[in-house]
Biopython code that builds the backbone (N, CA, C, O; Angstrom):
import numpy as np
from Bio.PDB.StructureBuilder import StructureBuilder

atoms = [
    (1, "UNK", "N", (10.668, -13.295, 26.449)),
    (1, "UNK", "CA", (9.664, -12.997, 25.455)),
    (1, "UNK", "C", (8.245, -13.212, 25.994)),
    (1, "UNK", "O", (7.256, -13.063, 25.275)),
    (2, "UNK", "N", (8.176, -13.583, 27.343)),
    (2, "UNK", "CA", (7.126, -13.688, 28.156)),
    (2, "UNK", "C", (6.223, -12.327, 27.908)),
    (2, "UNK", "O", (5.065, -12.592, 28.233)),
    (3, "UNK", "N", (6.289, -11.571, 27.652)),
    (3, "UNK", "CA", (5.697, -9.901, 27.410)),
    (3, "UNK", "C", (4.912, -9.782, 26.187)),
    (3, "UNK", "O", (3.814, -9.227, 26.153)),
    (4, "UNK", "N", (5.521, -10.336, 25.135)),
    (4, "UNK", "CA", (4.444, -10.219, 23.519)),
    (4, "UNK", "C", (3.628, -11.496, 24.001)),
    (4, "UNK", "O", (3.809, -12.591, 24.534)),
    (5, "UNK", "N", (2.558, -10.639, 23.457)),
    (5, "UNK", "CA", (0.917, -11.433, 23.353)),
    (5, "UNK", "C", (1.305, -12.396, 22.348)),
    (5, "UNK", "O", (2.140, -12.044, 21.515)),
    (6, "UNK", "N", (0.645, -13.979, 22.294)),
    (6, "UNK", "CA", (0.844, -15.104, 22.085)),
    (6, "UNK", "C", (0.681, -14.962, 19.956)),
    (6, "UNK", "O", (-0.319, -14.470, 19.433)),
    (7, "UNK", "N", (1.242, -15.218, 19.574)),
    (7, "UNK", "CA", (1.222, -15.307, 18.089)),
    (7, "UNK", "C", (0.229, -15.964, 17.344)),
    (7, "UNK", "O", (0.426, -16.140, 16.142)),
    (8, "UNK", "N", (-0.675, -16.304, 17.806)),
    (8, "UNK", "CA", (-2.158, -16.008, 17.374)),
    (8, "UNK", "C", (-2.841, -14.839, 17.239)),
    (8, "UNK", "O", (-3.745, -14.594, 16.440)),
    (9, "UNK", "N", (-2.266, -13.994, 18.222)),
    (9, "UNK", "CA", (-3.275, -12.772, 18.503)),
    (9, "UNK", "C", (-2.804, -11.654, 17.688)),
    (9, "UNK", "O", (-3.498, -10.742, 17.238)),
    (10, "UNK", "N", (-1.499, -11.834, 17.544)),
    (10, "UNK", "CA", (-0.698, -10.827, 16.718)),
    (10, "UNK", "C", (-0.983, -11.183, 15.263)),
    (10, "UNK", "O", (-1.048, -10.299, 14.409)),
    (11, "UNK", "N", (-1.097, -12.056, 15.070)),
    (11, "UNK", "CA", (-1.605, -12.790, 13.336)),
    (11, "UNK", "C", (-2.894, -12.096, 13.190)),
    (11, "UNK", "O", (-2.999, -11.442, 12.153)),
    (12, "UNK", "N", (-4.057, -12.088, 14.120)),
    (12, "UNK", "CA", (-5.275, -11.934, 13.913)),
    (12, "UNK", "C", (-5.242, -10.155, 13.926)),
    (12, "UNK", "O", (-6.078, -9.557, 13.249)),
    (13, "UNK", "N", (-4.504, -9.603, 14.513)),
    (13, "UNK", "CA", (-4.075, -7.984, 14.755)),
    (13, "UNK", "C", (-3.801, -7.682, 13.540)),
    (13, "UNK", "O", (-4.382, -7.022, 12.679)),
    (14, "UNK", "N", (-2.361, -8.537, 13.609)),
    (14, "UNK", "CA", (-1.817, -8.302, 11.368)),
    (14, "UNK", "C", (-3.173, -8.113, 10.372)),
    (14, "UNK", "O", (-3.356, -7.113, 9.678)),
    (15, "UNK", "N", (-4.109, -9.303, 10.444)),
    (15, "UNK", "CA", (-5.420, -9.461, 9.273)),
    (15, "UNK", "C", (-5.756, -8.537, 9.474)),
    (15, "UNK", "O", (-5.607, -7.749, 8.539)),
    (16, "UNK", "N", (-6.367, -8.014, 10.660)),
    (16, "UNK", "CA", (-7.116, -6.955, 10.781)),
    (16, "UNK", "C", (-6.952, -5.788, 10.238)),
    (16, "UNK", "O", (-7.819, -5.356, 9.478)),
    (17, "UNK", "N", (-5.826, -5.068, 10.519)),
    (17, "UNK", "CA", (-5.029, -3.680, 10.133)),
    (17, "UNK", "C", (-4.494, -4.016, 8.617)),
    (17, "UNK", "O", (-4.063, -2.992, 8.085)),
    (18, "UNK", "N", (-4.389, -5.415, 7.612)),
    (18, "UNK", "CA", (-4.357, -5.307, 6.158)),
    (18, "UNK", "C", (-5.709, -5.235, 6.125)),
    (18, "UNK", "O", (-5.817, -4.209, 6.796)),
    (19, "UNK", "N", (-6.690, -5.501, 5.892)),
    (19, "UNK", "CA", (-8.052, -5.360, 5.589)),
    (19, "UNK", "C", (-8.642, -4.268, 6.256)),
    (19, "UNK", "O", (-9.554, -3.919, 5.507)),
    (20, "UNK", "N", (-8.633, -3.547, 7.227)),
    (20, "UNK", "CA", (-8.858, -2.121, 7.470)),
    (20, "UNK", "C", (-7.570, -1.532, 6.505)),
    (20, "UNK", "O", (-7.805, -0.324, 6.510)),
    (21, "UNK", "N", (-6.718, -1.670, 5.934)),
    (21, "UNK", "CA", (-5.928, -0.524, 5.660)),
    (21, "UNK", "C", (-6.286, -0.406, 4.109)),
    (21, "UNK", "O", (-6.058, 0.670, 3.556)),
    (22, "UNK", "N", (-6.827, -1.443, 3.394)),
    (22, "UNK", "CA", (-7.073, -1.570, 2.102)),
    (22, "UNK", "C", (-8.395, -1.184, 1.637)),
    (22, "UNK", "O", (-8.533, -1.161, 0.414)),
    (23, "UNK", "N", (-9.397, -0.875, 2.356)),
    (23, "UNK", "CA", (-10.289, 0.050, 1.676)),
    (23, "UNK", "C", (-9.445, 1.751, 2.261)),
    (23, "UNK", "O", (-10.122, 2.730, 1.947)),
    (24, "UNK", "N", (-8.917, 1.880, 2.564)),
    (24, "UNK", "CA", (-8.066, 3.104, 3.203)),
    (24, "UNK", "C", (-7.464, 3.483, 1.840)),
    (24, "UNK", "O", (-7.845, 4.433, 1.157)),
    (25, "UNK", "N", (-6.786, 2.894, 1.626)),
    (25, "UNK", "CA", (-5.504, 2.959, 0.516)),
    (25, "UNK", "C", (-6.453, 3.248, -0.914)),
    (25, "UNK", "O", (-6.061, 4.065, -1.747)),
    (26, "UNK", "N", (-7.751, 2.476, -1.097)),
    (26, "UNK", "CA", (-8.331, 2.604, -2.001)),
    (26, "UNK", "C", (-8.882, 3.480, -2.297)),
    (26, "UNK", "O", (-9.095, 3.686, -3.492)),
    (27, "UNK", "N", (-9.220, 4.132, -1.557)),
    (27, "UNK", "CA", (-9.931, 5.423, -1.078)),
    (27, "UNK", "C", (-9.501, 6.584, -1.808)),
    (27, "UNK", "O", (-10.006, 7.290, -2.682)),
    (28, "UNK", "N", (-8.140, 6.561, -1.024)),
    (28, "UNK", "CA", (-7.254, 7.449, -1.197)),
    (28, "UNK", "C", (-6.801, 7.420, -2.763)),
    (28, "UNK", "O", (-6.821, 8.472, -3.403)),
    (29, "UNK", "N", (-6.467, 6.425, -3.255)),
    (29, "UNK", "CA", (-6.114, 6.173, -4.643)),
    (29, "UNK", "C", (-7.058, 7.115, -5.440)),
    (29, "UNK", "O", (-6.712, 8.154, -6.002)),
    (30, "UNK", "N", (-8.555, 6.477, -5.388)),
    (30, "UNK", "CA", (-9.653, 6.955, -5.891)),
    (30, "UNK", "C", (-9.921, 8.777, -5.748)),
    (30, "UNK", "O", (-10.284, 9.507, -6.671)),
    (31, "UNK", "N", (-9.706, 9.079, -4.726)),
    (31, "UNK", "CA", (-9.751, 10.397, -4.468)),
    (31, "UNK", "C", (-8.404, 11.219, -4.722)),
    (31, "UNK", "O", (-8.348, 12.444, -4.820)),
    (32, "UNK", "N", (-7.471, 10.449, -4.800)),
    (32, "UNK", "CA", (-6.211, 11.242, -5.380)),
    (32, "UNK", "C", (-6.175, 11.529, -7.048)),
    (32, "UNK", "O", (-5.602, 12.394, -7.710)),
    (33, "UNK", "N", (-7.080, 10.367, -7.429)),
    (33, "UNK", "CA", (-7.095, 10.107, -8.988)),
    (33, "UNK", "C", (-8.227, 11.251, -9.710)),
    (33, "UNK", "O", (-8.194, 11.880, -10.767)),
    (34, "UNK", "N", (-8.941, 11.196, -8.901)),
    (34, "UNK", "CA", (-10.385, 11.970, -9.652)),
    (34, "UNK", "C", (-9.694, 13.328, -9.534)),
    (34, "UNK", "O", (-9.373, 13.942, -10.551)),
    (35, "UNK", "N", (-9.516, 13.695, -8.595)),
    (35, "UNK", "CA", (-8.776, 15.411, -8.243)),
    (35, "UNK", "C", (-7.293, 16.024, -9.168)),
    (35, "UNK", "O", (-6.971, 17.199, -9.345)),
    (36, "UNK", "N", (-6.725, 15.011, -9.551)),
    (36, "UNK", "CA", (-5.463, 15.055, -10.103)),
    (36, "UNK", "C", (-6.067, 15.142, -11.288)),
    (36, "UNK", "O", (-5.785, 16.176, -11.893)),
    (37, "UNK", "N", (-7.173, 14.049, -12.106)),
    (37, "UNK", "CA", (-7.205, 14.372, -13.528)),
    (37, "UNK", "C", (-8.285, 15.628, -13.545)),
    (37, "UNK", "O", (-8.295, 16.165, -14.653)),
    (38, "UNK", "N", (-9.207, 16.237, -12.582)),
    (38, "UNK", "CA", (-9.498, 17.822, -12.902)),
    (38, "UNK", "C", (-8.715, 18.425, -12.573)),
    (38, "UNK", "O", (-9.050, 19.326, -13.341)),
    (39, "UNK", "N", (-7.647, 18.940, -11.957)),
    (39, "UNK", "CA", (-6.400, 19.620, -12.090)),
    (39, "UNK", "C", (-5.344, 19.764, -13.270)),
    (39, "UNK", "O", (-4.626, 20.740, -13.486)),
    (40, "UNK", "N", (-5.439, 18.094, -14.273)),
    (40, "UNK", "CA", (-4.056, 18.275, -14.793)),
    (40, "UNK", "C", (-4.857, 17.351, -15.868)),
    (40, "UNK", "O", (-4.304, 17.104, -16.939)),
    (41, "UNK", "N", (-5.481, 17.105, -15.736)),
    (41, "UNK", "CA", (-5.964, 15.928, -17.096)),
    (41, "UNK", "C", (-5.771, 14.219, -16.986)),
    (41, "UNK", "O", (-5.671, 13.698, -15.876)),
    (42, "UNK", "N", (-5.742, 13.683, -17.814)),
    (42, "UNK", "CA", (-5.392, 12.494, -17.750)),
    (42, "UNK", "C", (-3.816, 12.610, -17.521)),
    (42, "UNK", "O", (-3.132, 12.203, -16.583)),
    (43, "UNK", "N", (-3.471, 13.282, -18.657)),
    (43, "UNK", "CA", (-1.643, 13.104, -17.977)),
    (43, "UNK", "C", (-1.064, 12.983, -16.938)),
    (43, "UNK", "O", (0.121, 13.278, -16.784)),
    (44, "UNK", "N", (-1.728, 12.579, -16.159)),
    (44, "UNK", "CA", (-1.088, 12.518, -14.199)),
    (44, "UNK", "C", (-0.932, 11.187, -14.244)),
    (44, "UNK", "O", (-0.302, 10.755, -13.279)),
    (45, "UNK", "N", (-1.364, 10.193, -15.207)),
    (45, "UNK", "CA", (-1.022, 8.625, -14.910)),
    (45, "UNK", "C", (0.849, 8.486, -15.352)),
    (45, "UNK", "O", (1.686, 7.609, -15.140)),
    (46, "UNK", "N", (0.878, 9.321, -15.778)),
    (46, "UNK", "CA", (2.260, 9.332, -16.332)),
    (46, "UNK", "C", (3.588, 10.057, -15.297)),
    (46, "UNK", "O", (4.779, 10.026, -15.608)),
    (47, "UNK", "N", (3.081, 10.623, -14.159)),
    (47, "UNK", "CA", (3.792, 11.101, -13.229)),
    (47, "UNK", "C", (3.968, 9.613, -12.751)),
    (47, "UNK", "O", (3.199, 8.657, -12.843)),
    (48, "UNK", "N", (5.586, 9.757, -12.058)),
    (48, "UNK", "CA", (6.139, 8.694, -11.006)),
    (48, "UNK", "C", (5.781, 7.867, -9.944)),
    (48, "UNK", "O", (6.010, 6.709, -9.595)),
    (49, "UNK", "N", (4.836, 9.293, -9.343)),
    (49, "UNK", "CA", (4.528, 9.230, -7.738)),
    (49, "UNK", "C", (3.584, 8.177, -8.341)),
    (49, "UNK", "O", (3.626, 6.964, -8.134)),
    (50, "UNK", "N", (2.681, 8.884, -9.161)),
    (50, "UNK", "CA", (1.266, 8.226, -9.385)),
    (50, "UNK", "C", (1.369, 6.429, -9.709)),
    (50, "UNK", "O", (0.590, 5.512, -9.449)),
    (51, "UNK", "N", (2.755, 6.472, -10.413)),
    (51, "UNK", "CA", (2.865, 4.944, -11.217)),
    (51, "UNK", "C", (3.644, 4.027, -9.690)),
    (51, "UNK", "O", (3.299, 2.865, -9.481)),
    (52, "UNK", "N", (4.496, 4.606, -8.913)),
    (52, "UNK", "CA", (4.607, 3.734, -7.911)),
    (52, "UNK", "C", (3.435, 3.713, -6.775)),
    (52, "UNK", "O", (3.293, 2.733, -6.045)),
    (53, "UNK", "N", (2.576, 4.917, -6.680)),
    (53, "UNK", "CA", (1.204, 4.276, -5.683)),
    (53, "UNK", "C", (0.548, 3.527, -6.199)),
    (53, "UNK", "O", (-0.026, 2.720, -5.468)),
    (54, "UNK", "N", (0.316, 3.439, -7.758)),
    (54, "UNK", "CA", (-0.556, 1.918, -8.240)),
    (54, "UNK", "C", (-0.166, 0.874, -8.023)),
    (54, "UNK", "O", (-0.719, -0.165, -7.662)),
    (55, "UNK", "N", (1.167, 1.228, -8.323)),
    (55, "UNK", "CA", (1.996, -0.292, -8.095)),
    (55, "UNK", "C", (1.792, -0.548, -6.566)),
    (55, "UNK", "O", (1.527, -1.743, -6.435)),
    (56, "UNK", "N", (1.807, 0.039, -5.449)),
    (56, "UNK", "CA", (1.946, -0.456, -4.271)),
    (56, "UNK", "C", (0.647, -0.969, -4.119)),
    (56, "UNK", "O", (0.670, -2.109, -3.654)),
    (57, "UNK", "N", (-0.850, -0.387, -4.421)),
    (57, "UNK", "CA", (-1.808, -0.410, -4.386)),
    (57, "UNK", "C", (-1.778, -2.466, -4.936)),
    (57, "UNK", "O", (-2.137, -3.274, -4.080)),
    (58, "UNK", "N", (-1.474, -2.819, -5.893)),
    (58, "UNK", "CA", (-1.404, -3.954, -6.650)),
    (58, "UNK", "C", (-0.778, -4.833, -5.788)),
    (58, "UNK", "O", (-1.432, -5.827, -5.474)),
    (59, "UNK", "N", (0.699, -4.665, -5.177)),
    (59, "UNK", "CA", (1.370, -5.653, -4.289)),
    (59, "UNK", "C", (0.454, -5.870, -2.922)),
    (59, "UNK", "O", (0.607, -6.753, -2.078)),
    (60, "UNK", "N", (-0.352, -5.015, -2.941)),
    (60, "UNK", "CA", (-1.120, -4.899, -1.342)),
    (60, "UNK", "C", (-2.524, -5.751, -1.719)),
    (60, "UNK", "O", (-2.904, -6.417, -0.755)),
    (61, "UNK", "N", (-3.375, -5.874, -2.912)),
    (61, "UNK", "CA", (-3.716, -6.460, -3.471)),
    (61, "UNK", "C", (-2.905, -8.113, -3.678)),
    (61, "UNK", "O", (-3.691, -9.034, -3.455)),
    (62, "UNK", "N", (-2.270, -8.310, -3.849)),
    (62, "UNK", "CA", (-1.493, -9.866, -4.442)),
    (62, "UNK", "C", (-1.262, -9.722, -2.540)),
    (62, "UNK", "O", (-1.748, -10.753, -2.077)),
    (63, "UNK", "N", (-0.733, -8.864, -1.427)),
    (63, "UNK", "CA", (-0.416, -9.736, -0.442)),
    (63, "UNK", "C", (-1.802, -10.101, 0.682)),
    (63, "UNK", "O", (-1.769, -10.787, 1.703)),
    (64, "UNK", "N", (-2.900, -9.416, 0.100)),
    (64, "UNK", "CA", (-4.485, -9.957, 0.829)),
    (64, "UNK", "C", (-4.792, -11.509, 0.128)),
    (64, "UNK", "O", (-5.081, -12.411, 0.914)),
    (65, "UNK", "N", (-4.725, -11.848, -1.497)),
    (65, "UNK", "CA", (-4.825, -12.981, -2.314)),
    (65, "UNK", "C", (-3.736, -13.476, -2.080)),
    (65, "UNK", "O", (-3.810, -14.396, -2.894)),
    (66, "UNK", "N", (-2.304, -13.663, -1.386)),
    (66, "UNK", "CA", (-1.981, -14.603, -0.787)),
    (66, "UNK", "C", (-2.279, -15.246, -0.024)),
    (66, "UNK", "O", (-2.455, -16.463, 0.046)),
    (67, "UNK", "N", (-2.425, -13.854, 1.128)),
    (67, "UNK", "CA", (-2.718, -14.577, 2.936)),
    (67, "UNK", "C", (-4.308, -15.602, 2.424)),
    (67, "UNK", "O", (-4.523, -16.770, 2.747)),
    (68, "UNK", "N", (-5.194, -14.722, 1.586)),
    (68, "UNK", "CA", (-6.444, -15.660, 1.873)),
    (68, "UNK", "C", (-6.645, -16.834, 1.043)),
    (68, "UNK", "O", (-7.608, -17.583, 1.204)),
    (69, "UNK", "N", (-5.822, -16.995, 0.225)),
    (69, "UNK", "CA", (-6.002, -18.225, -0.913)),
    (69, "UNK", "C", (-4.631, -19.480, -0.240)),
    (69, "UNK", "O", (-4.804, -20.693, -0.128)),
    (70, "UNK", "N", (-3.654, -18.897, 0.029)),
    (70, "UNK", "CA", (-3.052, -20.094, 0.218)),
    (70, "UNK", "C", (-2.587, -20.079, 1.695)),
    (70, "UNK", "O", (-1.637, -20.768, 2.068)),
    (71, "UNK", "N", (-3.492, -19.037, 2.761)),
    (71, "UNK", "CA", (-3.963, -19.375, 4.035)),
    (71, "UNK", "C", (-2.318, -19.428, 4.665)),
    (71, "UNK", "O", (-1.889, -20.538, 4.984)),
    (72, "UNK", "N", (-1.535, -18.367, 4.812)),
    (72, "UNK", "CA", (-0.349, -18.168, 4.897)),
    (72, "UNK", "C", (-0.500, -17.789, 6.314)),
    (72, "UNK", "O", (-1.409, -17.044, 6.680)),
    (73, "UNK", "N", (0.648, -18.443, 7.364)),
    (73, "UNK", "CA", (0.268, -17.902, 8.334)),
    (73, "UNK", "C", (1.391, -17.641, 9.299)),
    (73, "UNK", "O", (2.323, -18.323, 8.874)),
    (74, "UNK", "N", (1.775, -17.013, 10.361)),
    (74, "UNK", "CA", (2.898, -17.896, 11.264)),
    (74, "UNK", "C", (3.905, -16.641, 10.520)),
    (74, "UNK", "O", (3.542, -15.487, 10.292)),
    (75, "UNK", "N", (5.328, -17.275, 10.211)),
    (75, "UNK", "CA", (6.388, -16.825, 9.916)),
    (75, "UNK", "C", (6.373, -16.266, 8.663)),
    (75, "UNK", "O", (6.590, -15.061, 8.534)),
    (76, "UNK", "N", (6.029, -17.340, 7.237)),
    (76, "UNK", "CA", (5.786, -16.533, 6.193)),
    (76, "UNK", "C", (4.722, -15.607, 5.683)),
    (76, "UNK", "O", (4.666, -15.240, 4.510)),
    (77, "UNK", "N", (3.877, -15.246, 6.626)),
    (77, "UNK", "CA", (2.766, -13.955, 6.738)),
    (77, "UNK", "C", (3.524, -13.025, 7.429)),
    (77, "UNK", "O", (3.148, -11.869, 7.620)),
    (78, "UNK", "N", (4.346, -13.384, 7.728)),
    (78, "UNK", "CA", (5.061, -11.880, 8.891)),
    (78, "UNK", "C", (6.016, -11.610, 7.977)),
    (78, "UNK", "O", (6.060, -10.391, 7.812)),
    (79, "UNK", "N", (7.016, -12.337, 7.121)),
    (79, "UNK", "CA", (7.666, -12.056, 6.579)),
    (79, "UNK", "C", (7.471, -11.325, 5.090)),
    (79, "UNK", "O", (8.289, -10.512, 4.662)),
    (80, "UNK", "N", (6.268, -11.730, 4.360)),
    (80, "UNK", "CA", (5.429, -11.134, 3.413)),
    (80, "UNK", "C", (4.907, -9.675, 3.460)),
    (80, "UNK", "O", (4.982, -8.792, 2.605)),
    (81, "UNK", "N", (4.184, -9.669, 5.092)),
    (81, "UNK", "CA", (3.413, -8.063, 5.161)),
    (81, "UNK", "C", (4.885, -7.649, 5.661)),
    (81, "UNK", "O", (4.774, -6.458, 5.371)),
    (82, "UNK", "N", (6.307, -7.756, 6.250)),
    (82, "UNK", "CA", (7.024, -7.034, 6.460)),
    (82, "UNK", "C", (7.505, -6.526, 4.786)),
    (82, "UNK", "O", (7.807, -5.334, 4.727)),
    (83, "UNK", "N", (7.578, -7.111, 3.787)),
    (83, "UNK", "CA", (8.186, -7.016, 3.122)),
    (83, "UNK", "C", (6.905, -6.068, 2.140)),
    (83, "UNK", "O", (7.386, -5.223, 1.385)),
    (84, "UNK", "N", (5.562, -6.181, 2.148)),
    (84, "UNK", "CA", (5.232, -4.834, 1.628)),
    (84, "UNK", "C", (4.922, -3.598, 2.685)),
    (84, "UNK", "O", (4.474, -2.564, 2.190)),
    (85, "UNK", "N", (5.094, -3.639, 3.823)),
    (85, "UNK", "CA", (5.133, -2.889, 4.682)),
    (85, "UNK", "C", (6.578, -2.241, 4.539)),
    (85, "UNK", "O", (6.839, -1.322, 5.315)),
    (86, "UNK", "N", (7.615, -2.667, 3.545)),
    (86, "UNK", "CA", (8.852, -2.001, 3.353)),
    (86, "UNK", "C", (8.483, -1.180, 2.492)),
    (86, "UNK", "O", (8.474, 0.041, 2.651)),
    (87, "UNK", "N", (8.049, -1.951, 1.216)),
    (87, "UNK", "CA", (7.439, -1.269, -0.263)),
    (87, "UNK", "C", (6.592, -0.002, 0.332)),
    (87, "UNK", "O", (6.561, 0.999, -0.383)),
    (88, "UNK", "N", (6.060, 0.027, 1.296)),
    (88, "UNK", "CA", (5.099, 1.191, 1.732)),
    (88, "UNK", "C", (5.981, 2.369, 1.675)),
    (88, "UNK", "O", (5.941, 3.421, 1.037)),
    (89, "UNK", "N", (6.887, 1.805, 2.647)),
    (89, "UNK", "CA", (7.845, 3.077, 3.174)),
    (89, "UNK", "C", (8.564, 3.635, 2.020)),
    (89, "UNK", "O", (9.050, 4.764, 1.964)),
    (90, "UNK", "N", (8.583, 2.831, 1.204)),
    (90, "UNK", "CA", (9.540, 3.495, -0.194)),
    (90, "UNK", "C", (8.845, 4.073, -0.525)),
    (90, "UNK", "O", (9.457, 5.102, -0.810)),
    (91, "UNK", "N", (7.346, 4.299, -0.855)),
    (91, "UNK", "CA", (6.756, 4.905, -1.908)),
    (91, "UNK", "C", (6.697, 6.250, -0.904)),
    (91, "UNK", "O", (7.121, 7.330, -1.315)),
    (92, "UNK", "N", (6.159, 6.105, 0.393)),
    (92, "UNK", "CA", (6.325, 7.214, 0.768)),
    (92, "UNK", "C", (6.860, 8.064, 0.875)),
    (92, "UNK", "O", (6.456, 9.223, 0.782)),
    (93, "UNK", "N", (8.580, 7.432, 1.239)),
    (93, "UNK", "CA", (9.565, 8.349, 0.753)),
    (93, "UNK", "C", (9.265, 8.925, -0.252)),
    (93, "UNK", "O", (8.669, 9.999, -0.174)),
    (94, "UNK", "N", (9.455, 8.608, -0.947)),
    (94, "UNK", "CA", (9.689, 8.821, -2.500)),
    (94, "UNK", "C", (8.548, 9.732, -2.973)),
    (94, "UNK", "O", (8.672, 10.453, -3.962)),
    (95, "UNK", "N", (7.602, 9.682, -2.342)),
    (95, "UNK", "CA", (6.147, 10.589, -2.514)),
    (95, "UNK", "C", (6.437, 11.926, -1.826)),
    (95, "UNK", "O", (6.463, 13.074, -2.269)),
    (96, "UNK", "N", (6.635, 11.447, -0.671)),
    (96, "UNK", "CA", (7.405, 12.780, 0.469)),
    (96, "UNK", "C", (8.455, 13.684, 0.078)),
    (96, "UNK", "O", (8.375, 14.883, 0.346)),
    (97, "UNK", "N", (9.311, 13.251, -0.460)),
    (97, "UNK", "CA", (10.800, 13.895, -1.074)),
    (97, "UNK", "C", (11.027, 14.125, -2.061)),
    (97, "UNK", "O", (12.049, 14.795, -2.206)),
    (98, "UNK", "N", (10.099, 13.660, -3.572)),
    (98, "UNK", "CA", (10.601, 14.178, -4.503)),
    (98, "UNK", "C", (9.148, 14.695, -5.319)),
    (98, "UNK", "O", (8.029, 14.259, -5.590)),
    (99, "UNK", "N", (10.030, 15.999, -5.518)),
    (99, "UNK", "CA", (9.256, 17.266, -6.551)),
    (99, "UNK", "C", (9.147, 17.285, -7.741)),
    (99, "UNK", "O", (9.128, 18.291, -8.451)),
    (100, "UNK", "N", (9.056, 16.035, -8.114)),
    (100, "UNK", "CA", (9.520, 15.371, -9.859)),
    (100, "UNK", "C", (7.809, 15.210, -10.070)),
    (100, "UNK", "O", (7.251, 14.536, -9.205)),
    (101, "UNK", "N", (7.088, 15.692, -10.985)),
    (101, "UNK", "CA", (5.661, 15.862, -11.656)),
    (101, "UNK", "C", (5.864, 15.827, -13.043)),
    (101, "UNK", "O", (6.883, 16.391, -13.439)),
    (102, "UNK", "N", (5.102, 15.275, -13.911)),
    (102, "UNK", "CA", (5.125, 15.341, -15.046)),
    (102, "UNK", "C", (3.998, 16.091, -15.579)),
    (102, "UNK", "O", (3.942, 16.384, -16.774)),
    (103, "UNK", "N", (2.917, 16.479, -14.572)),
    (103, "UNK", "CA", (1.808, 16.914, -14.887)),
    (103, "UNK", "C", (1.607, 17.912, -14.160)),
    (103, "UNK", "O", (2.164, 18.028, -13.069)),
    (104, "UNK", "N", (0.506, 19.088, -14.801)),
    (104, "UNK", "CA", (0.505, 19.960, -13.541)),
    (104, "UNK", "C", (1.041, 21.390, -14.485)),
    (104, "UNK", "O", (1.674, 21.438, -15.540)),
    (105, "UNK", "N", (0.476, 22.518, -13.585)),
    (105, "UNK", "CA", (0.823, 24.158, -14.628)),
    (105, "UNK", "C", (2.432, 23.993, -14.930)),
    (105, "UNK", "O", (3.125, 23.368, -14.127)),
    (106, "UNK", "N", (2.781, 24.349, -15.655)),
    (106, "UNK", "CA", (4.260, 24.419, -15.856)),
    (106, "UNK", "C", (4.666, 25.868, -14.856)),
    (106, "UNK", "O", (5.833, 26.252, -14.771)),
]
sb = StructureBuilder()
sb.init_structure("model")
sb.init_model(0)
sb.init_chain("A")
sb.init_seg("    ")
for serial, (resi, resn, name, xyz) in enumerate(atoms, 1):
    if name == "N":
        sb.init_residue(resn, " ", resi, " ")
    sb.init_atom(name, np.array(xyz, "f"), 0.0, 1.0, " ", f" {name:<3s}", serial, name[0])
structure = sb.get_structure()
């Protein structure tokens, strides 16, 4: 295991890429939201996709106010961002693969 960079550096890599990725995500939220309700109205909060990207948006939120309030570091910070770094991949799936809209021209 002589080859991975020392687990300080990878912790400080981790912070970095959640806090660059969360004005990212916000962004995107914001600009997915404004465009969707002139397309379709407010009724787009009621589509799926839309209700699990808030939700991910929120867990990504609660896992920045973990790491920085109760200063999480080491094993249970790796095990935390792995575990919404899973939640990611679901929504994407799930964003990627399904054609299920509640809103939108009929």
């Amino acid at each position: 295991m002589d080859w991975l960079p020392a687990l300080d550096s990878l912790e400080r890599i981790a912070h970095a890429t959640l806090e660059f990725g969360f004005p990212c995500l916000t962004l995107g939220l914001v600009i997915g939201s404004v465009l969707a309700q002139e397309v379709s109205g407010p009724g787009y909060f009621l589509d799926p996709k839309v209700i699990a990207s808030f939700a991910l948006w929120v867990i990504y939120v609660a896992l920045l106010f973990v790491r920085r309030t109760a200063g999480l570091r080491g094993r249970r910070a790796a095990y935390l961002s792995g575990a919404v770094f899973l939640a990611m991949l679901v929504v994407l799936l799930v964003n990627a693969f399904s054609h299920v809209h509640r809103y939108g021209p009929q």
